[in-house]
C-alpha positions as a Python dict, from the first residue, in 0.01 Angstrom:
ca = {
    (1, 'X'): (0, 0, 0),
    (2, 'X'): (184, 209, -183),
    (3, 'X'): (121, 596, -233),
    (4, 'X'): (64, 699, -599),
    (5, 'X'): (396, 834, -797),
    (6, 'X'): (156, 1213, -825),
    (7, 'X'): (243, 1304, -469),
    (8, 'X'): (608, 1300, -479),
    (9, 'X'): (546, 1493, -812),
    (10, 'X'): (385, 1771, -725),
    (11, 'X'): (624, 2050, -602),
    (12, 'X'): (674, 2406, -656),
    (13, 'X'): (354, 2504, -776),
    (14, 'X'): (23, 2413, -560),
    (15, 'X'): (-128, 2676, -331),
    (16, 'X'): (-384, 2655, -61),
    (17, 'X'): (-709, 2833, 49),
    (18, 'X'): (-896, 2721, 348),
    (19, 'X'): (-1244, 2692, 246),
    (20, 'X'): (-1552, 2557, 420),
    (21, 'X'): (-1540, 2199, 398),
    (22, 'X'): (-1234, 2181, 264),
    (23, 'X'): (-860, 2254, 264),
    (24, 'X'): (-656, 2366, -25),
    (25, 'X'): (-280, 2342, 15),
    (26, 'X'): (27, 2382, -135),
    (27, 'X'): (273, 2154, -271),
    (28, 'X'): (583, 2327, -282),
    (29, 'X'): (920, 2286, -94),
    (30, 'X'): (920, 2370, 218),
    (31, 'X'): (1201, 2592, 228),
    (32, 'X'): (1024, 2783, -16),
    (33, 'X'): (705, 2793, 108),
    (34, 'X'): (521, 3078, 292),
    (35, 'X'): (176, 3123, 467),
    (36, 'X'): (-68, 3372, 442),
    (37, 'X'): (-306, 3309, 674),
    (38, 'X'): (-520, 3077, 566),
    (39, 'X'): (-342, 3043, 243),
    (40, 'X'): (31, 2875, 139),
    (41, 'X'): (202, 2905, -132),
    (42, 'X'): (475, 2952, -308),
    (43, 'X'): (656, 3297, -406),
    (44, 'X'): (485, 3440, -735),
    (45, 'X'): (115, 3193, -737),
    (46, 'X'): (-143, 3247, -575),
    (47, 'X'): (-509, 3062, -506),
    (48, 'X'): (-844, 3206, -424),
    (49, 'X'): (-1149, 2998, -375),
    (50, 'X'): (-1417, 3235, -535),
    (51, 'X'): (-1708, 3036, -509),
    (52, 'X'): (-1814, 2740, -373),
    (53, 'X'): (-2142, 2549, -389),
    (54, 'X'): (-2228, 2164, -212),
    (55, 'X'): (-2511, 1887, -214),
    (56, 'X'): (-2581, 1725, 61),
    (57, 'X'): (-2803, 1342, 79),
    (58, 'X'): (-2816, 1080, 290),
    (59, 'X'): (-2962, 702, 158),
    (60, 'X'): (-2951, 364, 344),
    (61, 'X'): (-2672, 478, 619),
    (62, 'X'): (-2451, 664, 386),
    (63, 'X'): (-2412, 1033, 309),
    (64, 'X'): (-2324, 1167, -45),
    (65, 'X'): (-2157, 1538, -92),
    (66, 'X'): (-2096, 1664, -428),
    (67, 'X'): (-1851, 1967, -436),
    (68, 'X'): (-1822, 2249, -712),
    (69, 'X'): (-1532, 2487, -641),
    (70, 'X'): (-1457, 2775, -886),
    (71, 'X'): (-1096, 2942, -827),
    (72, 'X'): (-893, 3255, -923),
    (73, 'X'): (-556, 3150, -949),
    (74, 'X'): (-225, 3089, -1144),
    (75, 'X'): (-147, 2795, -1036),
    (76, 'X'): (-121, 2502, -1221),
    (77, 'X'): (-106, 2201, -966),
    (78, 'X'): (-313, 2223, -617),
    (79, 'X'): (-398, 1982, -349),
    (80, 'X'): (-734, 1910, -171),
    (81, 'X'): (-807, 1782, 195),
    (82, 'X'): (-1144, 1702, 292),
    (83, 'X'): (-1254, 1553, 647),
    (84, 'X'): (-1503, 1308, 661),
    (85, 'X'): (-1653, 1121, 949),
    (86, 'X'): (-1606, 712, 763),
    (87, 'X'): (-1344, 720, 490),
    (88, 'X'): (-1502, 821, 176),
    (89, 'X'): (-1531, 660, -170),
    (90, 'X'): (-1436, 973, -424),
    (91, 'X'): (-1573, 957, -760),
    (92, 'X'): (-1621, 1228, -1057),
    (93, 'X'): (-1940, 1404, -1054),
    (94, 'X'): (-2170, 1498, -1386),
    (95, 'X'): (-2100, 1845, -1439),
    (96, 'X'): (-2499, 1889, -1507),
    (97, 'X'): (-2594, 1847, -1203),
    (98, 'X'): (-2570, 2173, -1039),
    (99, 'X'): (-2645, 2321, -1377),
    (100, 'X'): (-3034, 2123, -1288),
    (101, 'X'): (-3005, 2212, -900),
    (102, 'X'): (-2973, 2617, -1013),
    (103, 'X'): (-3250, 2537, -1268),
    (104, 'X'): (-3472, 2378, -1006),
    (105, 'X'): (-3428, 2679, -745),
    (106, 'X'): (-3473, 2967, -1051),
    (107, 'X'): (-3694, 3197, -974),
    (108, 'X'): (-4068, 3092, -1155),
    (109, 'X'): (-4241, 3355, -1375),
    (110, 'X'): (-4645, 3391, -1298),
    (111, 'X'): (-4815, 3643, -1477),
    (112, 'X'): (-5087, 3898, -1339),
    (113, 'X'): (-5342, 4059, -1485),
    (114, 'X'): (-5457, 4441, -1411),
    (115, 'X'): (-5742, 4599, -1610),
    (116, 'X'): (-5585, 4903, -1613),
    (117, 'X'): (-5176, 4971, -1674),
    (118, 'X'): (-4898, 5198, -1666),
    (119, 'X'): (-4923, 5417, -1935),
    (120, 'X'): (-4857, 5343, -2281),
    (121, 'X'): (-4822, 5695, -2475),
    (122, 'X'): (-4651, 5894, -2177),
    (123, 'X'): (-4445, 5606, -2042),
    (124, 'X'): (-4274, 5593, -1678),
    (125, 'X'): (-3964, 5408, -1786),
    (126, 'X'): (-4068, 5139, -1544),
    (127, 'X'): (-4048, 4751, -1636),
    (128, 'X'): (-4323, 4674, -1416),
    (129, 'X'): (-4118, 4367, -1277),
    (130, 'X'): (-4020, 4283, -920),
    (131, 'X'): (-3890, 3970, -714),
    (132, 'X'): (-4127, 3784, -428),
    (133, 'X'): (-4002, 3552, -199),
    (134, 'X'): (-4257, 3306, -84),
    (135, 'X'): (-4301, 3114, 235),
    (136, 'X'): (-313, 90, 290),
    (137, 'X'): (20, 77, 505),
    (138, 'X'): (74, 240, 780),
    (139, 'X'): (351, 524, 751),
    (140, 'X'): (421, 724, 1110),
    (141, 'X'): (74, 703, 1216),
    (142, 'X'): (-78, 744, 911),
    (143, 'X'): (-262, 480, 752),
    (144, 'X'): (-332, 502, 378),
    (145, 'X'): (-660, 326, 304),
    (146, 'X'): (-703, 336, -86),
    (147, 'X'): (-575, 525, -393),
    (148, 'X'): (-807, 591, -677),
    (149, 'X'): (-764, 757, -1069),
    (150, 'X'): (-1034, 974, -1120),
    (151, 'X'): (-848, 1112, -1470),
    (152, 'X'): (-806, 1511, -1394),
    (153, 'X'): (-729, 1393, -1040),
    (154, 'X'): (-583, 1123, -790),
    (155, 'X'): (-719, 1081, -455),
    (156, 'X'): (-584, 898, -170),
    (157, 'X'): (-798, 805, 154),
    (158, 'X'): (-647, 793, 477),
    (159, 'X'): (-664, 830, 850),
    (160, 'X'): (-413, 964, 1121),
    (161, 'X'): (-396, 935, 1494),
    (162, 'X'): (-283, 1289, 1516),
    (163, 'X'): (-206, 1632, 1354),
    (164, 'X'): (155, 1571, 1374),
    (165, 'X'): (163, 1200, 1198),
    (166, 'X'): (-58, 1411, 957),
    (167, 'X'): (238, 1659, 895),
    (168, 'X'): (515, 1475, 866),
    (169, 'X'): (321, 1252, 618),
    (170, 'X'): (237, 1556, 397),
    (171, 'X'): (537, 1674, 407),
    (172, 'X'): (790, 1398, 311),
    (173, 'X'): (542, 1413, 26),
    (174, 'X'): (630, 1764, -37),
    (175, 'X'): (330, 1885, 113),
    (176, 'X'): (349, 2207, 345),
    (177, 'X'): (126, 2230, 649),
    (178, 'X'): (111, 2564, 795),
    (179, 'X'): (59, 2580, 1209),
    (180, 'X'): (-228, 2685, 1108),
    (181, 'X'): (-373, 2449, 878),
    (182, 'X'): (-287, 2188, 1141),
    (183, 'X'): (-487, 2328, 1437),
    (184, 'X'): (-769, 2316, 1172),
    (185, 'X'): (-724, 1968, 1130),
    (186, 'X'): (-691, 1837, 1488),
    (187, 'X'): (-1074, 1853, 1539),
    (188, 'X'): (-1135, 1626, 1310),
    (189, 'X'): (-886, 1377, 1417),
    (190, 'X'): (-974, 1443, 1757),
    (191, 'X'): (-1309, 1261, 1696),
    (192, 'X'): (-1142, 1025, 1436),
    (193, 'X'): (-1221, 1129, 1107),
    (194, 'X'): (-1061, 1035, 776),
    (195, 'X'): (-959, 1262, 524),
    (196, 'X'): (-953, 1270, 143),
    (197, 'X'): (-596, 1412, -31),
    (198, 'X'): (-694, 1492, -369),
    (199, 'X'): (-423, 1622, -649),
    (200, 'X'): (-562, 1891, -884),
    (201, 'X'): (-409, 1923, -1184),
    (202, 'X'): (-494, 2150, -1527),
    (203, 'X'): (-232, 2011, -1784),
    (204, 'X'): (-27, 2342, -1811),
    (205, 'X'): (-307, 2582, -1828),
    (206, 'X'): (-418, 2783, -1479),
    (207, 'X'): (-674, 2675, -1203),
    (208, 'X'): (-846, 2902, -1291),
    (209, 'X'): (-1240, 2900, -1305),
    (210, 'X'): (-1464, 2572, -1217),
    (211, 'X'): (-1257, 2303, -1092),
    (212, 'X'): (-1395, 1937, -1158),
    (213, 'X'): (-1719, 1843, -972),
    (214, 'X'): (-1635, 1594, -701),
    (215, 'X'): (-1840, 1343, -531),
    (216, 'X'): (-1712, 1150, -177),
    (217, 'X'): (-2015, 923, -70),
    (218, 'X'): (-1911, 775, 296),
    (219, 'X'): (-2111, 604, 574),
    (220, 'X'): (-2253, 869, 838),
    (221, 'X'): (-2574, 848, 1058),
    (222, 'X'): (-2691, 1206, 977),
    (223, 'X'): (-2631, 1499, 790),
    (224, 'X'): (-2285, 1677, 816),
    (225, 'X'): (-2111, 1910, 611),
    (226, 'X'): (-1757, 2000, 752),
    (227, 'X'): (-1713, 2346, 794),
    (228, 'X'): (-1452, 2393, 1086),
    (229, 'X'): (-1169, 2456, 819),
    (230, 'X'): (-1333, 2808, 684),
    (231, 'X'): (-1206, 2928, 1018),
    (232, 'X'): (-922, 2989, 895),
    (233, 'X'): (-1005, 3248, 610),
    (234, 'X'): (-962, 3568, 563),
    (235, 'X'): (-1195, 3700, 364),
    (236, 'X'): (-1610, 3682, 312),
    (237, 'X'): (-1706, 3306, 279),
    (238, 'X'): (-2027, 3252, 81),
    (239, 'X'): (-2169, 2900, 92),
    (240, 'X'): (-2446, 2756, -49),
    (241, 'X'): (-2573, 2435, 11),
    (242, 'X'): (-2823, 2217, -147),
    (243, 'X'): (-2973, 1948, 68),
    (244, 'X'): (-3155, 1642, -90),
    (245, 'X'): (-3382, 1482, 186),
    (246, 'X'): (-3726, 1323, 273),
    (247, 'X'): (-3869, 1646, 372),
    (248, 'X'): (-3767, 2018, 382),
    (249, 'X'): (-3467, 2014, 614),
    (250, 'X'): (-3329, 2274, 814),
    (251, 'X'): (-3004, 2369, 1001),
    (252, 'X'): (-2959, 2253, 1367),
    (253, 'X'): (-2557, 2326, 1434),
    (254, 'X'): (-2448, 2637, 1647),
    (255, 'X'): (-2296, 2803, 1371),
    (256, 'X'): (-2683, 2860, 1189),
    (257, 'X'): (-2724, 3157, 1412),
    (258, 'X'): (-2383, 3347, 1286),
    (259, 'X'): (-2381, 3528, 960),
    (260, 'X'): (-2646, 3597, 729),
    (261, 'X'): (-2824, 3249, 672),
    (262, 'X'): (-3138, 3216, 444),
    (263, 'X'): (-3339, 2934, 320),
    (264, 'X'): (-3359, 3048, -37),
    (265, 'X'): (-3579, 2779, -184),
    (266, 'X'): (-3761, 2485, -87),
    (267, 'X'): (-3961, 2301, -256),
    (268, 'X'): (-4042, 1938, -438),
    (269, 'X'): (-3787, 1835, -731),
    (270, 'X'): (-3937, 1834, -1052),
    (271, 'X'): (-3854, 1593, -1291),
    (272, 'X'): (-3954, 1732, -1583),
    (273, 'X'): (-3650, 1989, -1552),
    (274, 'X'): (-3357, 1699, -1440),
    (275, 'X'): (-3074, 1603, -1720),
    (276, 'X'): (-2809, 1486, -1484),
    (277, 'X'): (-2792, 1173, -1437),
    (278, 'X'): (-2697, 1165, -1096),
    (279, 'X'): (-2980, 1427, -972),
    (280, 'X'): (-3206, 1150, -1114),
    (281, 'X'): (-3027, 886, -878),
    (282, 'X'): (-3023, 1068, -583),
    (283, 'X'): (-3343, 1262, -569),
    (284, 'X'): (-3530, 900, -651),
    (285, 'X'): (-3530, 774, -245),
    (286, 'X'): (-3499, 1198, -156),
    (287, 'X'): (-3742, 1425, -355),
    (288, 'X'): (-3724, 1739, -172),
    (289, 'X'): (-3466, 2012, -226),
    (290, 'X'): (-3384, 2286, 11),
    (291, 'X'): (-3108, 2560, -75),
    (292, 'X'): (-2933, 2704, 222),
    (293, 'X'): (-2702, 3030, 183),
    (294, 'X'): (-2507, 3189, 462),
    (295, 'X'): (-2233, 3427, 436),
    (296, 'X'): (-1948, 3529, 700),
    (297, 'X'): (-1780, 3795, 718),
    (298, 'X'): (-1573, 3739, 1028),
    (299, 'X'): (-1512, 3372, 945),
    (300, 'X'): (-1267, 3242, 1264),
    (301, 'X'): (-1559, 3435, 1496),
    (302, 'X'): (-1862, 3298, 1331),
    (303, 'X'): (-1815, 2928, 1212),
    (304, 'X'): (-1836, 2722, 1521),
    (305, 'X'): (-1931, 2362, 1420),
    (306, 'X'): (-1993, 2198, 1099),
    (307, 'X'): (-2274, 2243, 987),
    (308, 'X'): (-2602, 1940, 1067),
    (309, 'X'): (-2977, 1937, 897),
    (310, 'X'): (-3254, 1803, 1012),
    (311, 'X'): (-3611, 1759, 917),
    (312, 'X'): (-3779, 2129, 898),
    (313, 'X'): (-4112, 2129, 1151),
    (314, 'X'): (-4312, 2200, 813),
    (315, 'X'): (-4286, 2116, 452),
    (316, 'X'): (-4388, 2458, 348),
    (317, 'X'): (-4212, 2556, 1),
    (318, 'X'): (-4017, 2862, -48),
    (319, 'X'): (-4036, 2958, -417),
    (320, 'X'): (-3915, 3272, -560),
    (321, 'X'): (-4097, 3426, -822),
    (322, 'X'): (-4098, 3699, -1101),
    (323, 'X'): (-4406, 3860, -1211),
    (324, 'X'): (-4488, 3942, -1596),
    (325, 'X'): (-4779, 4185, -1551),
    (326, 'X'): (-5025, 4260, -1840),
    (327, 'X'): (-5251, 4509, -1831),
    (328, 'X'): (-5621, 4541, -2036),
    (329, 'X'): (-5590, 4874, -2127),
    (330, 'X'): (-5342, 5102, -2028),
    (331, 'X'): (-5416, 5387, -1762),
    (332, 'X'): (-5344, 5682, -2039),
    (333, 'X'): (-5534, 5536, -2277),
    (334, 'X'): (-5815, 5506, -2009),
    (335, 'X'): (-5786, 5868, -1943),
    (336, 'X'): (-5776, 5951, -2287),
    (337, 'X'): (-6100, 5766, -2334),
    (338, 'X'): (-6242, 5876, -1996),
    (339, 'X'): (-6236, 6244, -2170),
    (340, 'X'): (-6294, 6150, -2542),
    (341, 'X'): (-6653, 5982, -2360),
    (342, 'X'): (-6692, 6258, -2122),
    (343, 'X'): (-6659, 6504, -2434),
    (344, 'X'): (-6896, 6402, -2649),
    (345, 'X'): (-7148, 6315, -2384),
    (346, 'X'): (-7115, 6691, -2291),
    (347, 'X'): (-7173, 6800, -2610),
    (348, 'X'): (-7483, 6599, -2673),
    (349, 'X'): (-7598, 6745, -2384),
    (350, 'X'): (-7547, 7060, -2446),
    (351, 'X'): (-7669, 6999, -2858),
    (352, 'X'): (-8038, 6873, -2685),
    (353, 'X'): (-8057, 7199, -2431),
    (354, 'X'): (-8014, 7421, -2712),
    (355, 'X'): (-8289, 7210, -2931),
    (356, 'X'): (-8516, 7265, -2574),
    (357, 'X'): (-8457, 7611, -2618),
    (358, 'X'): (-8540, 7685, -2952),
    (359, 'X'): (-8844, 7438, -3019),
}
């Protein structure tokens, strides 16, 4: 098979950022290229993944995972590598979706009632609001398996016996693999995973802000969400992972006990709030939706394993909530009324003493 005319066009301007279950590298020559730790590119660009959110299903032996990236960058050209246990099929995802998976896990308003309030005439300045949380051909050992157009992107799917075959591949394409990057990779091929080389592209204009959604459905027997690559980072990573499943799901890698983790919301996906299309699709076999964050600080200590879900022991929802409280009368007013009454009942009383008196 042969490999798509985009690869041997994109040099001097790609950058990379190691990212959790991805890799971002550079395209540039390599007599011009220079790492960064967990980043390469060329002199003058620069890429950094900002912000990075995932879902995770898994129907009728094969596992979906839709990824949103948003980057701060000048580049205008960037690759993508992303491990997968089968080969994956890549396709464009609707850009609603996560806009309906944020909507689903918003915080719900409830409303109590108090009979009596903050005041209303000498205020406090408070808002009287708070938050709750409730419980192809082979080419030096690599084989290319299928190139597809996606329109703002290519991607190619292919395997390699080892990290070397996966170098030299790269970089007769003009792609530069750091030492680094390629100890990051040789898990992966250790255990004979495939990988996805995607070619980013934004027509002249920066990479900057949300790149396009992508979705790589493959065949798996469980849950997995590569993570081994964030390793190699430098800074804070912040993921956040929605899981479509059965049931409420929780993590069961080693890595769920580093960093701050937090099962932010769990709960039953409701229908009534779904546009995208393809949250329709896939929550129709798997109508629960949990939302796992977790942040690192100390990345290449912390993240020891990709991360795995299984079914949570309970399908208790978690369900944040805001409270709108309104109040019968406010607690001023009730003073003020407390003392108007008391007032007038003393002066009645003290009106009928003096009648006593003089009668």
């Amino acid at each position: 098979m042969v490999v798509g005319p985009w690869l041997r066009r994109i040099v001097q301007v790609t950058v990379a950022a190691l990212v959790a279950t991805m890799g971002l590298f550079t395209v540039t020559p390599p007599a011009e290229a220079c790492a960064c730790g967990g980043m390469v590119h060329e002199p003058g660009r620069s890429m950094t993944v900002i912000g990075e959110t995932a879902l995770v299903t898994r129907s009728a032996g094969r596992e979906t995972i839709v990824m949103s990236l948003s980057a701060r960058s000048d580049a205008t050209r960037a690759g993508l590598l992303v491990p997968t246990p089968k080969p994956a099929t890549p396709t464009l995802a609707d850009r609603n979706l996560f806009t309906d998976l944020e909507r689903q896990a918003a915080p719900r308003k409830r409303v109590r009632h108090h009979l009596f309030g903050p005041p209303a005439i000498f205020g406090d300045g408070s808002d009287g609001s708070d938050v709750n949380y409730s419980a192809g051909a082979p080419s030096s050992g690599v084989r290319v398996l299928d190139t597809v157009d996606l329109g703002p992107l290519e991607a190619i799917s292919l395997t390699a016996s080892d990290a070397g075959d996966l170098h030299a591949w790269l970089d007769k394409r003009g792609f530069v693999m750091s030492p680094q990057f390629e100890a990051l990779v040789t898990p992966y091929l250790d255990r004979g995973w495939a990988f996805t080389a995607m070619s980013l592209t934004a027509e002249g204009r920066s990479l900057s802000g949300g790149l396009p959604p992508v979705s790589l459905s493959f065949k798996s027997d469980r849950l997995v969400y590569p993570m081994r690559m964030s390793r190699g980072a430098k800074e804070t990573q912040q993921v956040r992972t929605y899981v479509l499943a059965a049931h409420r799901v929780s993590r069961t890698d080693p890595t769920a006990g580093r960093g701050e983790m937090q099962t932010v919301y769990a709960d039953r996906v409701r229908t009534s709030l779904v546009t995208s299309p393809d949250l329709r699709r896939l929550s129709a076999e798997n109508p629960w939706l949990t939302e796992i964050t977790q942040s690192f600080d100390r990345p290449a200590q912390q993240v020891r394993s990709d991360f795995t879900f299984a079914r949570a022991a309970h399908d208790t929802p978690v369900i944040r909530y805001t409270y709108d409280d309104e109040y019968f009368i406010p607690v001023d007013v009730a003073v003020l009324l407390v003392l108007l009454v008391g007032g007038i009942s003393g002066g009645v009383i003290v009106l009928l003493r003096r009648r006593q008196r003089t009668s």
